[in-house]
DRENDREN-981061 format. One record per residue: residue number from 1; x, y, z of N, C-alpha, C in turn. Coordinates in nm, 4 decimals, always signed. Layout:
   k   n.east  n.north     n.up  ca.east ca.north    ca.up   c.east  c.north     c.up
 NUM        X        Y        Z        X        Y        Z        X        Y        Z
...
END
This chain:
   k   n.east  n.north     n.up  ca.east ca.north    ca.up   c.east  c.north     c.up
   1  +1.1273  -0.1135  +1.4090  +1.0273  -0.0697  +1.3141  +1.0891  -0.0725  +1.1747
   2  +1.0326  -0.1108  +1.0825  +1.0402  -0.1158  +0.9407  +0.9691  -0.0104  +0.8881
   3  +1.0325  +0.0451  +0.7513  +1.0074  +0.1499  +0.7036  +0.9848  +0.0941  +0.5635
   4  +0.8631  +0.1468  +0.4596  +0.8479  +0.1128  +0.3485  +0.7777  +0.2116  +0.2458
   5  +0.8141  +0.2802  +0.0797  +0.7482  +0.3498  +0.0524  +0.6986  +0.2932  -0.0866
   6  +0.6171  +0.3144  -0.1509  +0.5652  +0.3096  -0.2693  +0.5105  +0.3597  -0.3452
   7  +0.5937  +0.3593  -0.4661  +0.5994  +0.4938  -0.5578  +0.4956  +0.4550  -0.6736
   8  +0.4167  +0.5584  -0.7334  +0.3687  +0.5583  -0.8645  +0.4350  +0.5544  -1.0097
   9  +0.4004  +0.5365  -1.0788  +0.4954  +0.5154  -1.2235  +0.5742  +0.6323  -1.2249
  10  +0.5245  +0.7775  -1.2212  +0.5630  +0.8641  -1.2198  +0.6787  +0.9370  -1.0909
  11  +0.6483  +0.8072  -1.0489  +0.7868  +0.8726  -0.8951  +0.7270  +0.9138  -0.8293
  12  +0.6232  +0.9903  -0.8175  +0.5377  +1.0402  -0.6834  +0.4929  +0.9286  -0.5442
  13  +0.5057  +0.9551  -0.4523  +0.4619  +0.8735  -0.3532  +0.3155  +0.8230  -0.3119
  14  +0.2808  +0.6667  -0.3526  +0.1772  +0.6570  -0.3199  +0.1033  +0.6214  -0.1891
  15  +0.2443  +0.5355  -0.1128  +0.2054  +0.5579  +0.0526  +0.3278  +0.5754  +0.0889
  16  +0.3839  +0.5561  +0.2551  +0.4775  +0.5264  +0.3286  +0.4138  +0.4121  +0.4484
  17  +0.4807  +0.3353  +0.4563  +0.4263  +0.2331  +0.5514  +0.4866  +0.1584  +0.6813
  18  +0.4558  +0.1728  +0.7994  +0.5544  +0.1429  +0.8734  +0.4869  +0.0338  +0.9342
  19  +0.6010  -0.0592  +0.9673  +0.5520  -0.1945  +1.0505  +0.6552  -0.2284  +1.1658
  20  +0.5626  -0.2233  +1.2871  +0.5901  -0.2275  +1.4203  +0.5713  -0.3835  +1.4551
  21  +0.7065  -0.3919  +1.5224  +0.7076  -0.5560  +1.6214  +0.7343  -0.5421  +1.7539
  22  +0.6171  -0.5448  +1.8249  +0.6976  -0.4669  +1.9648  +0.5953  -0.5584  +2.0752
  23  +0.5940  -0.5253  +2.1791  +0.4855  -0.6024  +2.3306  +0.3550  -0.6476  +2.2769
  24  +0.3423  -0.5201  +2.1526  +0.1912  -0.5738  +2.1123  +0.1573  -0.6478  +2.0222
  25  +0.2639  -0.7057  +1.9219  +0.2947  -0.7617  +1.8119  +0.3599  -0.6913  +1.7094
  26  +0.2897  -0.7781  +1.5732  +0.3037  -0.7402  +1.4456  +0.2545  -0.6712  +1.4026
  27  +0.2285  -0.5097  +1.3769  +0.0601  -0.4561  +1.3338  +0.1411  -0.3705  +1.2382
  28  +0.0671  -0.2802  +1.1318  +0.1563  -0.2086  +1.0244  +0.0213  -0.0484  +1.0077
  29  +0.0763  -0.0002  +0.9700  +0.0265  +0.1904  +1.0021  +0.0378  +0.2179  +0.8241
  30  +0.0078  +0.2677  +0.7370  +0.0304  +0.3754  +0.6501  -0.0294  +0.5299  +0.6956
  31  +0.0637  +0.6427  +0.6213  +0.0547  +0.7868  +0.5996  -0.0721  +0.8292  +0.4829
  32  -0.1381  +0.8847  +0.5786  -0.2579  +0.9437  +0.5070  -0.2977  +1.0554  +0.5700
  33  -0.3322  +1.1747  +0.4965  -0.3960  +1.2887  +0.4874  -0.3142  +1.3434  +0.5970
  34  -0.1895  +1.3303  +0.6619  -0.1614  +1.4037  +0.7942  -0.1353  +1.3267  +0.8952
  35  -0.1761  +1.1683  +0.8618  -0.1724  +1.1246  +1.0303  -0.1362  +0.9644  +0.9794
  36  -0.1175  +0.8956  +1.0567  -0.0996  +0.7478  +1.0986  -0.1985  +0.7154  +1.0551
  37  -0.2689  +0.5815  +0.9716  -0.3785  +0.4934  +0.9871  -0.3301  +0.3253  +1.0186
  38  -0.3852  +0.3021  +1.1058  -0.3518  +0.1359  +1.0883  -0.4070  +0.0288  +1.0505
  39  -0.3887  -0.0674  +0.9694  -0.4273  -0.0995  +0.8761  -0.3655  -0.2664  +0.8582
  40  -0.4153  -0.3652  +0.8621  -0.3728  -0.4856  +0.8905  -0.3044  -0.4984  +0.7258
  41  -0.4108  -0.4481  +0.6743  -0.3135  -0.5341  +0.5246  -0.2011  -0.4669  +0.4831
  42  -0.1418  -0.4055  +0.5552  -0.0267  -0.3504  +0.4832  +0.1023  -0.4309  +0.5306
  43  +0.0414  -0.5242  +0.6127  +0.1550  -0.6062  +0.6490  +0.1916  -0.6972  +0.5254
  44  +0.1172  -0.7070  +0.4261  +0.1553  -0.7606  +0.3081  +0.2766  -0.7118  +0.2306
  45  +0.3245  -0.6107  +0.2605  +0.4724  -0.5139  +0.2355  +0.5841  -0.6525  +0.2787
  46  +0.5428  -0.6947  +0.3745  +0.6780  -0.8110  +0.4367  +0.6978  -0.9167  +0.3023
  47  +0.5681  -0.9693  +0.2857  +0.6303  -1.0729  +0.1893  +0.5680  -1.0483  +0.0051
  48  +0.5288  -0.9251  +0.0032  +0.4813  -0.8734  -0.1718  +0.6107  -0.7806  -0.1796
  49  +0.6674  -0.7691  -0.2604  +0.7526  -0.6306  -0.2716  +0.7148  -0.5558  -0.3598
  50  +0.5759  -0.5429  -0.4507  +0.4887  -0.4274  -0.5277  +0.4402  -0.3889  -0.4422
  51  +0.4095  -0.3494  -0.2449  +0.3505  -0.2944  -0.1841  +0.4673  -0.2054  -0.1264
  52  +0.5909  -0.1792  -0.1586  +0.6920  -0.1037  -0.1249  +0.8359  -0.1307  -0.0947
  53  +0.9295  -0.0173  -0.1649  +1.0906  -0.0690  -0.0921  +1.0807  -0.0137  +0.0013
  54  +1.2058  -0.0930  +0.1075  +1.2194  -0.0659  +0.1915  +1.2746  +0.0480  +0.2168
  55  +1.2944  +0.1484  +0.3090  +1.3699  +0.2419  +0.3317  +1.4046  +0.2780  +0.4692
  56  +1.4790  +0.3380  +0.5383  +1.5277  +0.3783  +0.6552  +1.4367  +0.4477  +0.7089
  57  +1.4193  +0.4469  +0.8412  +1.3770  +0.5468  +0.9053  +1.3672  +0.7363  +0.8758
  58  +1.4637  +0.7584  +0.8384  +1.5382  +0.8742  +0.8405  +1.4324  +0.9147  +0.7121
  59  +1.4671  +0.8329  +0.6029  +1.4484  +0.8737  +0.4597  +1.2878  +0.8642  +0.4485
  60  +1.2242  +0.7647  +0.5303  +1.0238  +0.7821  +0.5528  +1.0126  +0.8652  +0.6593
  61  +1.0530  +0.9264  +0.7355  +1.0496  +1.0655  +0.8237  +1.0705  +1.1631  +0.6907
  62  +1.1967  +1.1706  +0.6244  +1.1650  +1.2817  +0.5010  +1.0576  +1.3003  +0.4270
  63  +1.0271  +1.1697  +0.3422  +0.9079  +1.1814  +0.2594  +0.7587  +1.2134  +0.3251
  64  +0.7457  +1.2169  +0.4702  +0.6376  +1.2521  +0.5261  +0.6519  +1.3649  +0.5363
  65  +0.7982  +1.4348  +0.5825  +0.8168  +1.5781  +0.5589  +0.7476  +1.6582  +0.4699
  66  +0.7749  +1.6290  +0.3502  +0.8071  +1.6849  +0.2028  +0.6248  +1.6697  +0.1731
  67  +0.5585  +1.5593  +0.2094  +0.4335  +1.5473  +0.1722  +0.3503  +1.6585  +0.2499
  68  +0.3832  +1.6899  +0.3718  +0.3308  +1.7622  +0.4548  +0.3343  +1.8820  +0.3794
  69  +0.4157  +1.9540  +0.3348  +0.5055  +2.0642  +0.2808  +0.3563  +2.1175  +0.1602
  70  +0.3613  +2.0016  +0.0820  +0.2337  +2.0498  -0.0099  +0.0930  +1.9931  +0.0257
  71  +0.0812  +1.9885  +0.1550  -0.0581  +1.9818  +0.2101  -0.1282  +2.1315  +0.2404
END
């Protein structure tokens, strides 16, 4: 799994995006309101890099943290 986030001018987070290659394919998810959505076009993250850097696992598990935090 690939991990991807994308920030606003201001540094705030405008998504986190994860893209899965697994039995079922290629398919890609962004973080919204609390939960997973999946979402074909976010597979555009692979080859646009204004749709997000990449980041680790670890570090898009945090920022979902932290978003949760002020929900």
């Amino acid at each position: 799994m690939k991990w991807f986030v994308d920030r606003n001018h201001d540094g705030s987070v405008s998504r986190v995006i994860r893209i899965h290659d697994d039995a079922d394919g290629l398919w890609g998810e962004f973080f919204r309101d609390g939960q997973w959505v999946a979402d074909p076009v976010v597979l555009e993250v692979l080859s646009d890099p204004t749709w997000g850097l990449p980041v680790s696992a670890k570090e898009g598990q945090d920022i979902i943290a932290r978003l949760a935090e002020h929900d």
